[in-house]
Phi, psi and omega in degrees: 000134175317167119272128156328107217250011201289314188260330207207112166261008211268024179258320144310338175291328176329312184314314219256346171295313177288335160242063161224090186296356166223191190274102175327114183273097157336118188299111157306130188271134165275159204263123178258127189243069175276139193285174169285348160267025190269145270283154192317320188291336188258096176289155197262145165264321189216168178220125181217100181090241182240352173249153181250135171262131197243168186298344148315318226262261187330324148330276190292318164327296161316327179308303193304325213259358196057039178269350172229187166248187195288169180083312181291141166234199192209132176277134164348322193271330152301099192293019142290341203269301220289313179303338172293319177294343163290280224316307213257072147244339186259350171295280169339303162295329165260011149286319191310307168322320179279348215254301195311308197252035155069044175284356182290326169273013160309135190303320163322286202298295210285345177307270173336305147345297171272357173275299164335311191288308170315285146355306159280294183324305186311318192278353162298296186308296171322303185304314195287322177281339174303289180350276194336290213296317199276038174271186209254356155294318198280333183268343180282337244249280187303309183314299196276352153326285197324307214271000181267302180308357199279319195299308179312340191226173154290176183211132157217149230227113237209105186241159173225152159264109219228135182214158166288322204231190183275342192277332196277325187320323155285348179265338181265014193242340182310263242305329167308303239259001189257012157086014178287138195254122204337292177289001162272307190266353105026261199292341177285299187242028188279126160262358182276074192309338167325315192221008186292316190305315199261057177060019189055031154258162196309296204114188180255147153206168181272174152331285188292348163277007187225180191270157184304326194293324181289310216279349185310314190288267184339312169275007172254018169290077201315188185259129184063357174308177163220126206274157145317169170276119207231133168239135197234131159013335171255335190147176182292156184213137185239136186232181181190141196244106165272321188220172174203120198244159169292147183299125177252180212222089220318132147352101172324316165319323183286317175263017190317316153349287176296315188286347181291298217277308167300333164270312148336315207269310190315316195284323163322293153338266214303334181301299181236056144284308211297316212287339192256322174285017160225023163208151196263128198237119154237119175268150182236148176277138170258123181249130160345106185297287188306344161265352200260331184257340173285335191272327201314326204096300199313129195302140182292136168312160182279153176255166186295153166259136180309138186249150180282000000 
């Protein structure tokens, strides 16, 4: 069974932080020498030298830099788009500069290169399999999951009263049962600046959305009960369930994103579990020489003793 990915996405990211052991480095761009009428849809932004930079080429740039996200581009009229096409047009000379004084064949550079190439065929291989994967049947497909499990739970609307200790929760719980009213005495004595103001209320929520300690209560609770005195990680609580509704359950339009973002993450997972689990993988310890020779035990030579 998904998680509901409806209340909580930040758990899918997880996926994709374990297999990335660093911050993804914006890629070097290759130098294109495409005429500016290659293709019409694609407008040339600069021309440097005999080659053109076209406006895909700052698209993908913003990508690399993560100045936008996947799916979004940047309009010409944006002064971000302009500052990028100044990057690659001084990006653009000084490869071109470096090529004139044959520096590609430098060991440094091809080194870097193929660490570069590597890179990119992997973020090729992710795309072309998301491309594949992500489609618009698998988000409609994955939406109505979501939304039958969605269907299945509730919502409930909720004030609370927040204290340090038991003692004062009972003199605020005397004063309910002696007919005192719940959002006056919130605001009187509620420590929970979050909701003290507006009479302690929650708002609606769900199970999965508050600490185990609020929904145990809040869902065993009728409409106008008032709980027991209860405790949670910040202090005692006294609670009262004003209303209570079925979960309603958002537009695809509204989450696509997120299901995008979530299926994004799922393929990434499962390429490389497969990729490691069909292939023989060996890690080696790397040691110090020099921290390696203080441990070993063998003794340091003797130094001479100074003679008198």
């Amino acid at each position: 069974m998904r998680p509901v990915i409806f209340v909580n996405l930040a758990l899918a990211a997880i996926v994709l932080l374990a297999c990335s052991p660093t911050e993804p480095v914006a890629e070097p761009r290759q130098s294109t020498a495409r005429t500016p009428a290659e293709p019409i849809e694609d407008p040339v932004v600069a021309r440097v030298g005999d080659t053109f930079i076209h406006q895909s080429d700052v698209i993908a740039e913003a990508l690399a830099q993560r100045a936008i996200g996947n799916g979004e581009t940047l309009l010409p009229n944006d002064p971000f788009f302009e500052q990028i096409a100044e990057e690659l047009v001084d990006q653009r000379l000084l490869a071109m500069e470096a090529r004139r004084r044959g520096l590609e064949n430098n060991p440094v550079a091809r080194e870097r290169l193929a660490i570069a190439e590597e890179r990119i065929l992997g973020n090729v291989l992710l795309e072309t399999v998301i491309d594949e994967a992500v489609t618009e049947d698998a988000i409609t497909r994955v939406y109505n999951e979501q939304a039958s499990l969605s269907g299945r739970s509730d919502e409930v609307r909720a004030r609370h009263i927040q204290v340090e200790t038991r003692e004062e929760i009972d003199a605020v719980v005397a004063q309910l049962e002696s007919g005192a009213d719940f959002a006056e005495l919130a605001v009187l004595y509620s420590e929970d600046l979050a909701t003290q103001m507006q009479g302690g209320d929650l708002g609606f929520f769900s199970r999965q959305s508050v600490l185990p300690a609020f929904s145990s209560v809040a869902f065993s609770l009728s409409v106008g009960e008032v709980s027991e005195p209860f405790e949670s990680p910040s202090g005692w609580h006294v609670m009262r369930v004003d209303s209570r509704r079925a979960a309603e359950t958002p537009e695809l339009a509204e989450v696509r994103p997120g299901i995008v973002r979530f299926l994004t993450f799922e393929q990434i997972e499962n390429l490389v579990r497969s990729l490691r689990e069909t292939t023989e993988i060996e890690r080696f310890e790397w040691v110090d020489p020099e921290l390696d020779r203080e441990t070993d035990g063998t003794p340091e030579p003797d130094t001479p003793e100074a003679v008198e």
